[in-house]
DSSP file (Angstrom, degrees, kcal/mol; ACC not computed):
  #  RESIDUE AA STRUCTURE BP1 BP2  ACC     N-H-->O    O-->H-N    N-H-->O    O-->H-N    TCO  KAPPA ALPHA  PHI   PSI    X-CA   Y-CA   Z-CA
    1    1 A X              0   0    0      0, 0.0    91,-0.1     0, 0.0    90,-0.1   0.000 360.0 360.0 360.0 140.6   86.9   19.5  -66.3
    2    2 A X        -     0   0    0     89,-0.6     2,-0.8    88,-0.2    88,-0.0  -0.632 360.0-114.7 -80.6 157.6   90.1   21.2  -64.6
    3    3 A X  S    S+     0   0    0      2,-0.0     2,-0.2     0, 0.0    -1,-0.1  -0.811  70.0 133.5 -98.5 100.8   93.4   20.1  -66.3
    4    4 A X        -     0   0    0     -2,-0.8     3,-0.0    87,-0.0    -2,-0.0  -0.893  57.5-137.8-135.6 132.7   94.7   18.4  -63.2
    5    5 A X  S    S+     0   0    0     -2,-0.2     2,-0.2     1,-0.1    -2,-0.0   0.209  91.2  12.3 -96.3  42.8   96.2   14.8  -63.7
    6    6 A X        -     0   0    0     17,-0.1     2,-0.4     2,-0.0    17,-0.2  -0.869  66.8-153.2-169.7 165.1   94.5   13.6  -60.6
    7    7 A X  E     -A   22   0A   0     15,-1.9    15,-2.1    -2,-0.2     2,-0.4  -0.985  19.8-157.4-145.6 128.5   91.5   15.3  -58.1
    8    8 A X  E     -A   21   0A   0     -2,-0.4     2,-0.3    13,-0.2    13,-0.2  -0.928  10.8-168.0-128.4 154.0   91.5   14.1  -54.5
    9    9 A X  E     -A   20   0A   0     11,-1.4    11,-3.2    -2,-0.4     2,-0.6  -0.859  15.7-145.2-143.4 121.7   88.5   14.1  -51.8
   10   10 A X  E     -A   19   0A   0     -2,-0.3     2,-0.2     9,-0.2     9,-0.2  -0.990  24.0-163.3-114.7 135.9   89.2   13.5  -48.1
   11   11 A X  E     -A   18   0A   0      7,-2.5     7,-1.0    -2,-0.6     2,-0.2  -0.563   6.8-171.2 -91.0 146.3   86.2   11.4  -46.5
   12   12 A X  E     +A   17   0A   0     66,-0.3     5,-0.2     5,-0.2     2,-0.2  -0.751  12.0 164.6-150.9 140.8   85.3   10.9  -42.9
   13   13 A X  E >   -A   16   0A   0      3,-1.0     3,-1.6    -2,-0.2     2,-0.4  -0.869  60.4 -38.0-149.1 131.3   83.2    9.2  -41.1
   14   14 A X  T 3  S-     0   0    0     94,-0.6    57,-0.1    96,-0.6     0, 0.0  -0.703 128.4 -29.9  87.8-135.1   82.7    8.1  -37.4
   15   15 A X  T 3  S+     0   0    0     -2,-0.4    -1,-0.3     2,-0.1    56,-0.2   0.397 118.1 108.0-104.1  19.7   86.3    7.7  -36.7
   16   16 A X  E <   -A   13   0A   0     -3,-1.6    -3,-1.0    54,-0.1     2,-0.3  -0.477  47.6-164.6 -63.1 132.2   87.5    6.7  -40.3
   17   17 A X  E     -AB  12  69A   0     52,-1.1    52,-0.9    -5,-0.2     2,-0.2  -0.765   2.4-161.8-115.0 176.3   89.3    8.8  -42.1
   18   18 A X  E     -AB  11  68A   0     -7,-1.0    -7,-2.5    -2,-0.3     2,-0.5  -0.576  13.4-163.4-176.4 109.2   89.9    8.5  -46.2
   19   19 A X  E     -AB  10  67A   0     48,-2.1    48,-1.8    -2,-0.2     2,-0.4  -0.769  27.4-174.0 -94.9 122.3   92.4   10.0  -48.5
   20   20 A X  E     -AB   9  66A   0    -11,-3.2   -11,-1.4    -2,-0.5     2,-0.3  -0.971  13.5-168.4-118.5 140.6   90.9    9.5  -52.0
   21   21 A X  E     -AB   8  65A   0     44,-2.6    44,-1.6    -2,-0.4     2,-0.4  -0.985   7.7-152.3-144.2 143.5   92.4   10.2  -55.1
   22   22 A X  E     +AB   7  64A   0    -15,-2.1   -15,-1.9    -2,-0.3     2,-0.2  -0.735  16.6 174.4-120.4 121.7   90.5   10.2  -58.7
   23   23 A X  E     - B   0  63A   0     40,-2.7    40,-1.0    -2,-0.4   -17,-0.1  -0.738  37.8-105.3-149.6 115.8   92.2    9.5  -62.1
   24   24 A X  S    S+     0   0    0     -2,-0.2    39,-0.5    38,-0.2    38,-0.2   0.328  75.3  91.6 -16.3 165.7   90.8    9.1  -65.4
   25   25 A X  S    S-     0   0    0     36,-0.2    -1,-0.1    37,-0.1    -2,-0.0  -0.781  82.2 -49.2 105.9-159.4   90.8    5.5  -66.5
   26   26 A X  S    S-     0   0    0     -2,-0.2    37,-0.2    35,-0.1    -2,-0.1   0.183  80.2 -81.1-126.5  63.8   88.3    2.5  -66.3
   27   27 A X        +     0   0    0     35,-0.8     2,-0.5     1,-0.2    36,-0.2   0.428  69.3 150.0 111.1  -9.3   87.0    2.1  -63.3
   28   28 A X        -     0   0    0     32,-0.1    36,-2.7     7,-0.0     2,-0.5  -0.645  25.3-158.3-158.7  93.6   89.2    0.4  -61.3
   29   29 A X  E     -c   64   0A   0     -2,-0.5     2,-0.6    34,-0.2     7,-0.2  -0.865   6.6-174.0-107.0 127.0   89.4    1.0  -57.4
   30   30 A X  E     -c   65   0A   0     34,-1.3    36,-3.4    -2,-0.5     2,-0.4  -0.929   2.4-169.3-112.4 104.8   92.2    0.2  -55.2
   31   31 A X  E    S-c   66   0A   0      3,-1.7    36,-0.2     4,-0.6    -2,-0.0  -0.756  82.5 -24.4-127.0 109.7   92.1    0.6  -50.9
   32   32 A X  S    S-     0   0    0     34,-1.2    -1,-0.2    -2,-0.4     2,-0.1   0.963 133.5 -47.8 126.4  94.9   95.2    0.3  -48.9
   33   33 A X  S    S+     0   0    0     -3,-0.2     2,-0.3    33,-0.2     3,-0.1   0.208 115.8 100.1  27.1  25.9   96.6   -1.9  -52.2
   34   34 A X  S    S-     0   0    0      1,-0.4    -3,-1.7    -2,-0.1     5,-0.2  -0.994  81.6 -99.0-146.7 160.6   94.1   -3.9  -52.7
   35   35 A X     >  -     0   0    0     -2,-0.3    -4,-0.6    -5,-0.2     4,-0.5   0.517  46.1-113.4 -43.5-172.5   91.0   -4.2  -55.2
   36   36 A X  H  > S+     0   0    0     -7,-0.2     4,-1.4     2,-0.2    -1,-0.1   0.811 109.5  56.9-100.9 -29.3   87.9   -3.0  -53.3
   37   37 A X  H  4 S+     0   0    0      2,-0.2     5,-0.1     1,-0.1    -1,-0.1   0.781 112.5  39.9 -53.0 -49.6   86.1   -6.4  -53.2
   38   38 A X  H  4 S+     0   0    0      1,-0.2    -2,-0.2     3,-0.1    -1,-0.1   0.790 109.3  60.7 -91.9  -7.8   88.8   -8.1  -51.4
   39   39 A X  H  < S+     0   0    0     -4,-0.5     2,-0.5     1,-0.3    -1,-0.2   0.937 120.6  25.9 -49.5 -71.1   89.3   -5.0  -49.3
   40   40 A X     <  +     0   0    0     -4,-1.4    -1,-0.3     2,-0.1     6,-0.1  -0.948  62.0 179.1-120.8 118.9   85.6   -5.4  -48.0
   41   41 A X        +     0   0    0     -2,-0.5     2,-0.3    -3,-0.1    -1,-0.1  -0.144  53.8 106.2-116.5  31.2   84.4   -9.0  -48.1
   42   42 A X  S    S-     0   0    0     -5,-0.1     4,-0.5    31,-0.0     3,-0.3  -0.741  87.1 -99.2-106.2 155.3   80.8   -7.8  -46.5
   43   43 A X  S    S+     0   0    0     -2,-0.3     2,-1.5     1,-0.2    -2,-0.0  -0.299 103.8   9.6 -62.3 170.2   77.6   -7.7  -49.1
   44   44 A X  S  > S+     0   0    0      1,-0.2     4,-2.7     2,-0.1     3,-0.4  -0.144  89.1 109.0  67.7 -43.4   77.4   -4.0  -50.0
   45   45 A X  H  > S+     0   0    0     -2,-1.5     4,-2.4    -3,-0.3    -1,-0.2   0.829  81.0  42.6 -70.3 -36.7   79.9   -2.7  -48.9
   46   46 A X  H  > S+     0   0    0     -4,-0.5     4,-2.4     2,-0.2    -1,-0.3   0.883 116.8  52.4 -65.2 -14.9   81.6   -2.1  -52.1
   47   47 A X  H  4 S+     0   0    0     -3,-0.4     4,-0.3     1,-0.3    -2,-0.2   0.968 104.7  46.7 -77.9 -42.6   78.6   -1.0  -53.4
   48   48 A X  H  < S+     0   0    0     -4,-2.7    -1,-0.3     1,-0.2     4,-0.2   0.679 112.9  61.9 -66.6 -18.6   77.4    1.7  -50.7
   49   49 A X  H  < S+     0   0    0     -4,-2.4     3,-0.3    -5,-0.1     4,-0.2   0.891 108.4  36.5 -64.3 -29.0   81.4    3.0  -51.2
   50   50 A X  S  X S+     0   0    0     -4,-2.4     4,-2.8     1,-0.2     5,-0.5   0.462  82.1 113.8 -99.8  16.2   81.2    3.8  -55.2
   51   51 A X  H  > S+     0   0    0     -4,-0.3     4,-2.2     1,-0.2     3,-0.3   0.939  75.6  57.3 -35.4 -69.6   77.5    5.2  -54.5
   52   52 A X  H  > S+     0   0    0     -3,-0.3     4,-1.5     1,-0.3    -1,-0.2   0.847 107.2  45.2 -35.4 -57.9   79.2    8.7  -55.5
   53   53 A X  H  >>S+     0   0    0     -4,-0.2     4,-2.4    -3,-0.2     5,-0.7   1.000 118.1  42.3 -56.7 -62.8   80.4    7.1  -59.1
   54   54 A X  H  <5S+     0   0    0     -4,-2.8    -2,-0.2    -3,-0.3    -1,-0.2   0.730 112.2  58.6 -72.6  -8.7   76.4    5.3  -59.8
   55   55 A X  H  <5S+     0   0    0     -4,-2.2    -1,-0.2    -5,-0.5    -2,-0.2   0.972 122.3  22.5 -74.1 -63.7   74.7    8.9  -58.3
   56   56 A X  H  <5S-     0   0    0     -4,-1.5    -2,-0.2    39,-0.1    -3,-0.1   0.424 105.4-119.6 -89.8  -4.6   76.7   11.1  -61.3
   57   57 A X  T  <5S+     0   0    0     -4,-2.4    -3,-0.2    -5,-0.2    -4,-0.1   0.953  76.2 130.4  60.6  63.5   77.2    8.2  -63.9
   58   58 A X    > < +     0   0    0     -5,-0.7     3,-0.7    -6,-0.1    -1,-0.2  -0.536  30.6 134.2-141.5  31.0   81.3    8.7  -63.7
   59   59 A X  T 3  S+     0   0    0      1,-0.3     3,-0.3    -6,-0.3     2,-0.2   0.949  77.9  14.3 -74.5 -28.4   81.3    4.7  -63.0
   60   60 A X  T 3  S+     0   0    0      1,-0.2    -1,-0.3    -7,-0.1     3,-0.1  -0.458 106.1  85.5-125.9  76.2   84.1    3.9  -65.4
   61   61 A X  S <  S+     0   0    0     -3,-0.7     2,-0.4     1,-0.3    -1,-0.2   0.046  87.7  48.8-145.5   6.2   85.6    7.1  -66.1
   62   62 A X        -     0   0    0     -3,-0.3   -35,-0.8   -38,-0.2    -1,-0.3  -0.985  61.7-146.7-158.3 147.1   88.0    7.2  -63.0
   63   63 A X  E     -B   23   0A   0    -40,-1.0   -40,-2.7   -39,-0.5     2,-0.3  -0.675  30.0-151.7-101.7 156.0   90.6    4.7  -61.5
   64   64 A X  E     -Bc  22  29A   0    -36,-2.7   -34,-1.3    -2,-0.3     2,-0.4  -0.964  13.1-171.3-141.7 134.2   90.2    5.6  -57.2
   65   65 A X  E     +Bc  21  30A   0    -44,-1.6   -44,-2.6    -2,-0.3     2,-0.3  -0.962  24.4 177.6-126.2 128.0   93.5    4.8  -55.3
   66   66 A X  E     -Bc  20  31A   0    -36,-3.4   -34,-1.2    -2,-0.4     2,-0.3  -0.967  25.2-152.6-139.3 148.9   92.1    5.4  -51.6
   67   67 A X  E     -B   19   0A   0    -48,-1.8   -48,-2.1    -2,-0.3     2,-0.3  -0.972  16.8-176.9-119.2 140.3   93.6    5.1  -48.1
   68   68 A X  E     +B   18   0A   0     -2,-0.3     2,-0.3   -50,-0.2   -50,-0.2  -0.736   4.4 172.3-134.4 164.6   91.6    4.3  -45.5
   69   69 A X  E     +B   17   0A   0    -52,-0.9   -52,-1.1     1,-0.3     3,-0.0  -0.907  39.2  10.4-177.4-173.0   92.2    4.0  -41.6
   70   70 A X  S    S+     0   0    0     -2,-0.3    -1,-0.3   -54,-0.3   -53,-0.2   0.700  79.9  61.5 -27.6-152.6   90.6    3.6  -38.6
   71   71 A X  S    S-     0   0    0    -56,-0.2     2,-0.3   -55,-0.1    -1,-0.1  -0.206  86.6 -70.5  79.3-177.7   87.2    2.9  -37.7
   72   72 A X     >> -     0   0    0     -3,-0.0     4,-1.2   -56,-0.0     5,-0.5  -0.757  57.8 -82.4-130.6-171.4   85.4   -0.2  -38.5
   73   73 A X  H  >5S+     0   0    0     -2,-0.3     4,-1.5     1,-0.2     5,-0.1   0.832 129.2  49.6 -73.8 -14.0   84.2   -1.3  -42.0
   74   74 A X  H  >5S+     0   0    0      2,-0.1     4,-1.9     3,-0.1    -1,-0.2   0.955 115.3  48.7 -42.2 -55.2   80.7    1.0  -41.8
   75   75 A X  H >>5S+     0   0    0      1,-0.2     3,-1.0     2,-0.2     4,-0.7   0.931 118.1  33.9 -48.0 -73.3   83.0    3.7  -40.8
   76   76 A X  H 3X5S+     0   0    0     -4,-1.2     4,-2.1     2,-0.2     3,-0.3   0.805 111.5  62.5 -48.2 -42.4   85.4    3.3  -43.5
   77   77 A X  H 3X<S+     0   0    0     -4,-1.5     4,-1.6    -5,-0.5    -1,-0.2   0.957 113.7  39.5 -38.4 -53.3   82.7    2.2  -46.0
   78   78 A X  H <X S+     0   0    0     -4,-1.9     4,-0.9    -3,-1.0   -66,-0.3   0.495 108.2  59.8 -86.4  -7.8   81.3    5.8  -45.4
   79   79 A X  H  X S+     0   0    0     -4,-0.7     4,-1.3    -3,-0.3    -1,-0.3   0.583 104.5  47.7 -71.5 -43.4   84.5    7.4  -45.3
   80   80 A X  H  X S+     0   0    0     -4,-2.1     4,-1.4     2,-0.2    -2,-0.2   0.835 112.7  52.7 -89.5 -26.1   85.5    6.3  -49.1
   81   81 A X  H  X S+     0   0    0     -4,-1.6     4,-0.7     2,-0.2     3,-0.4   0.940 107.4  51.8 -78.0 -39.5   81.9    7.5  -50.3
   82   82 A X  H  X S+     0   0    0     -4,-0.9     4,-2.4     1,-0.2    -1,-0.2   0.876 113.6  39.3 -63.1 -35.8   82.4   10.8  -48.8
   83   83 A X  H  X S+     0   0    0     -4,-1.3     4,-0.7   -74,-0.2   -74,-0.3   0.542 114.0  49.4 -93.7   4.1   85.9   11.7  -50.3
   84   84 A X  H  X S+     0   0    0     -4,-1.4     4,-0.5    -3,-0.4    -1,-0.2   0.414 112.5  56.7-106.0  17.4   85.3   10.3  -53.9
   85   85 A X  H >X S+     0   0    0     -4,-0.7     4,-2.4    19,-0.2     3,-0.5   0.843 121.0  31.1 -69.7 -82.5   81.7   12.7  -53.4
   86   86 A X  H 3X S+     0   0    0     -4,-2.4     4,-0.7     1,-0.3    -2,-0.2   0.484 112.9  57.3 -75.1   8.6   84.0   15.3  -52.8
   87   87 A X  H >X S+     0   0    0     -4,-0.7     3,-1.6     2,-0.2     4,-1.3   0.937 111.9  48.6 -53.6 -68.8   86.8   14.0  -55.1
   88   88 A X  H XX S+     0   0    0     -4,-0.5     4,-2.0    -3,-0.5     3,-1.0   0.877 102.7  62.8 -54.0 -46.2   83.9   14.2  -58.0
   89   89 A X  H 3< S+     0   0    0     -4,-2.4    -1,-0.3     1,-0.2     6,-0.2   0.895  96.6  50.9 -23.5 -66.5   83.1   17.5  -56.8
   90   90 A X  H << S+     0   0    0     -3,-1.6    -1,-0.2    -4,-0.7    -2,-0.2   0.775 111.4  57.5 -47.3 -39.2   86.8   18.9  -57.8
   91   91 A X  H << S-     0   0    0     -4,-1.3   -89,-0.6    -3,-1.0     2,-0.5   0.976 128.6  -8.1 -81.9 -64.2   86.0   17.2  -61.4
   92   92 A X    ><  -     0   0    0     -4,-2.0     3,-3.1     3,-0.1    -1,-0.2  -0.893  59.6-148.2-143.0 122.5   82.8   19.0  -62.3
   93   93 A X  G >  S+     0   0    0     -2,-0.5     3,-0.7     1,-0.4     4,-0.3   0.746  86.4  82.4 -75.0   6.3   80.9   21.4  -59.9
   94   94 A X  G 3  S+     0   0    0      1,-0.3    -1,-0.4     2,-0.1     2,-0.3   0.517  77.3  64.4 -95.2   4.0   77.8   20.5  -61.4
   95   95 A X  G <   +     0   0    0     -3,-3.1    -1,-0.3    -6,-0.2    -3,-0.1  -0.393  66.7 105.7 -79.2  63.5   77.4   17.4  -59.4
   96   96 A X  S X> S+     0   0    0     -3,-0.7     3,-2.8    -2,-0.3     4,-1.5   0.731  85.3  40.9 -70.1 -90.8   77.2   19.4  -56.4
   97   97 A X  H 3> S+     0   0    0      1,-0.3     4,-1.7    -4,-0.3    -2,-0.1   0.645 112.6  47.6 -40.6 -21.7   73.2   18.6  -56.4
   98   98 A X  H 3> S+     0   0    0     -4,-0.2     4,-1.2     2,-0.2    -1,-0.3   0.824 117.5  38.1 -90.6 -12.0   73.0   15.5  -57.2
   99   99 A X  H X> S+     0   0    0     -3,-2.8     3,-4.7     2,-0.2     4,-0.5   0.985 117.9  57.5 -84.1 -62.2   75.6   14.0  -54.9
  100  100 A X  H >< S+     0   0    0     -4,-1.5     3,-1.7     1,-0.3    -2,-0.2   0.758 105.8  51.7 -43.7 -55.7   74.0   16.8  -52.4
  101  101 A X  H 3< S+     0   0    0     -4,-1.7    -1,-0.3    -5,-0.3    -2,-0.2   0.871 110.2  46.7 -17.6 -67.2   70.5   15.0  -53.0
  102  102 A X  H << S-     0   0    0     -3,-4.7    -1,-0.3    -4,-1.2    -2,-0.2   0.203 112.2-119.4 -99.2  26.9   71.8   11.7  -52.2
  103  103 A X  S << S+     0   0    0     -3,-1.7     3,-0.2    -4,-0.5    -3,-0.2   0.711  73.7 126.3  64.9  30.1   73.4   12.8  -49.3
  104  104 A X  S    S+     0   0    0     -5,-0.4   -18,-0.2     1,-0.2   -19,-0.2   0.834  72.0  52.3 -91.2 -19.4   77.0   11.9  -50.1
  105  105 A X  S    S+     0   0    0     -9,-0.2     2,-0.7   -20,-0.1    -1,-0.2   0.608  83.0  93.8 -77.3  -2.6   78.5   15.3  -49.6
  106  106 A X  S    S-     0   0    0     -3,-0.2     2,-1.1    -6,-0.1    -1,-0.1  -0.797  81.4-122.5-117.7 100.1   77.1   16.0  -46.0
  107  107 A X        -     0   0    0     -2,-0.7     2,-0.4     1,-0.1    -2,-0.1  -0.457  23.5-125.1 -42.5  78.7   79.9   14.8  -43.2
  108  108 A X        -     0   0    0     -2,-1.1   -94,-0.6     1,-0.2    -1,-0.1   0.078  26.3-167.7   4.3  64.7   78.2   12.2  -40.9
  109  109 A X        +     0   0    0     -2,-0.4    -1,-0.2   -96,-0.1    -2,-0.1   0.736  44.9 114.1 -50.3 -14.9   78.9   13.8  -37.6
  110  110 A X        +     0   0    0      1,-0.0   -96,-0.6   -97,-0.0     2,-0.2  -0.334  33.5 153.1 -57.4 153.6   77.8   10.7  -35.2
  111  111 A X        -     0   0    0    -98,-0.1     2,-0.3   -96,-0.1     3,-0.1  -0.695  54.2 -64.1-140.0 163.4   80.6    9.2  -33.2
  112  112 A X        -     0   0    0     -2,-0.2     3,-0.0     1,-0.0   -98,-0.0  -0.442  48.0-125.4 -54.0 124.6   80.8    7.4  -29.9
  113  113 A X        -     0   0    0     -2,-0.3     2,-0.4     1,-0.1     9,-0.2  -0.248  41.5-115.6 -58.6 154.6   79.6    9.5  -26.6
  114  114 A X        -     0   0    0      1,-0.1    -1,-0.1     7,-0.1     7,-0.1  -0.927  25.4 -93.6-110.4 148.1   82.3    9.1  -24.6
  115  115 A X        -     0   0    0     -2,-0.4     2,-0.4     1,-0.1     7,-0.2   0.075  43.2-149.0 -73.5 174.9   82.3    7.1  -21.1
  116  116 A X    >   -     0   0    0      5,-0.8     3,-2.4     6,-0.2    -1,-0.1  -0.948  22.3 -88.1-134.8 130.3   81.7    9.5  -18.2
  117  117 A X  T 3  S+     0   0    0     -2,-0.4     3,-0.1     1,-0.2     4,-0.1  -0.073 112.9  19.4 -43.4 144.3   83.0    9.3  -14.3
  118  118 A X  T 3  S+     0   0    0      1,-0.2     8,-0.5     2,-0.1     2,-0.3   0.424 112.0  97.2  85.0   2.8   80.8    7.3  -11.9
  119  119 A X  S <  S-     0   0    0     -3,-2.4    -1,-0.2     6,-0.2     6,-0.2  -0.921  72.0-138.1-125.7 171.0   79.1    5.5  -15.0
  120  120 A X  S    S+     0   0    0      4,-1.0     2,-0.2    -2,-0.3    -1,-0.2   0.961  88.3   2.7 -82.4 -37.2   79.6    2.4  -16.5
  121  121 A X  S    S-     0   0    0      3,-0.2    -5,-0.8    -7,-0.1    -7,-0.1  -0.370 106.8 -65.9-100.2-161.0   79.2    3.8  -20.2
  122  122 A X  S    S-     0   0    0     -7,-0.2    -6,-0.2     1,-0.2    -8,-0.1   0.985 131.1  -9.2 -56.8 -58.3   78.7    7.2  -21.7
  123  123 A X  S    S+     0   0    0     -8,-0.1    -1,-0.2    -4,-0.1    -3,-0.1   0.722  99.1 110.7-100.2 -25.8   74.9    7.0  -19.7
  124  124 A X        -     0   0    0     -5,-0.1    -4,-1.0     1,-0.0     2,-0.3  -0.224  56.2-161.9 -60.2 146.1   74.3    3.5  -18.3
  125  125 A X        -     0   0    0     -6,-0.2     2,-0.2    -5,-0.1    -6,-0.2  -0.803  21.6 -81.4-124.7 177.3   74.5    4.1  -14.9
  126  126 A X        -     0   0    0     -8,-0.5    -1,-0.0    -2,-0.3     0, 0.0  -0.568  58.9 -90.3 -51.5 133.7   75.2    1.5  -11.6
  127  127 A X        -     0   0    0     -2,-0.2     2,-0.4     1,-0.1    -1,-0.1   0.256  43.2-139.9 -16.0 151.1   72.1   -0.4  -10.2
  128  128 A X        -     0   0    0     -3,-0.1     2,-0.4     2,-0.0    -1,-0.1  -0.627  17.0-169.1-150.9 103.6   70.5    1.6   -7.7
  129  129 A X        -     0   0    0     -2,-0.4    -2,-0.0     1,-0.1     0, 0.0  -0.618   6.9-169.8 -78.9 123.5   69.2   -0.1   -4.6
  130  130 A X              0   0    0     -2,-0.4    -1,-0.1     1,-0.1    -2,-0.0   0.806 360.0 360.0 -94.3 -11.9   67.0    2.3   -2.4
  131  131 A X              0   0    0      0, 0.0    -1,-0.1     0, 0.0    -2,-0.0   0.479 360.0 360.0-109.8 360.0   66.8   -0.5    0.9
């Protein structure tokens, strides 16, 4: 373990971004100043964010103060798992594989196509009468 009193992981996902920062204590996560439950009131959702903690068995060994923005709560969800992956990273490089494993470290490239002239979305196109 580096002697650093804190180790911070930027997340993204979709258009979410997430500044995470990881500091010894027990457990105890805070995003945009409030607990993580009342942050995300959806089933799951806290759970698929601290995935990264229950992958390397770090669950109450770090307090997480995270900021999150845009996106929508998948986005963001996937956004906090990805920087306290690579938060945990910064702490001990040997959870490289296991996070790597469960796929927390690997940026989610998907976003929205963006619309295109002369269609109604990115592909959808106008009706097309041939008579």
């Amino acid at each position: 373990m580096k002697s650093a009193p804190y180790f911070e992981g930027t997340g993204r996902r979709k258009t979410s971004i997430a500044r995470v920062r990881l500091v010894p204590g027990e457990g105890a996560v805070v995003v945009n100043g409030k607990p993580l439950d009342d942050y995300f009131g959806r089933d799951g959702a806290a759970e698929r964010a601290l995935l990264p903690f229950t992958a390397t068995n770090t669950a109450h060994r770090f307090n997480a103060m995270v900021k999150v923005e845009g996106g929508g709560v998948s986005g963001q969800v996937g956004a906090i798992a990805h920087g306290i992956a690579r938060a945990l990273l910064q702490v001990d490089k040997e959870h490289g594989p296991t996070l790597r494993k469960a796929g927390l470290l690997t940026r989610d490239p998907r976003a929205k196509e963006r619309k295109k002239p002369g269609l109604k979305r990115a592909r959808k196109a106008p009706q097309f009468t041939k008579r």
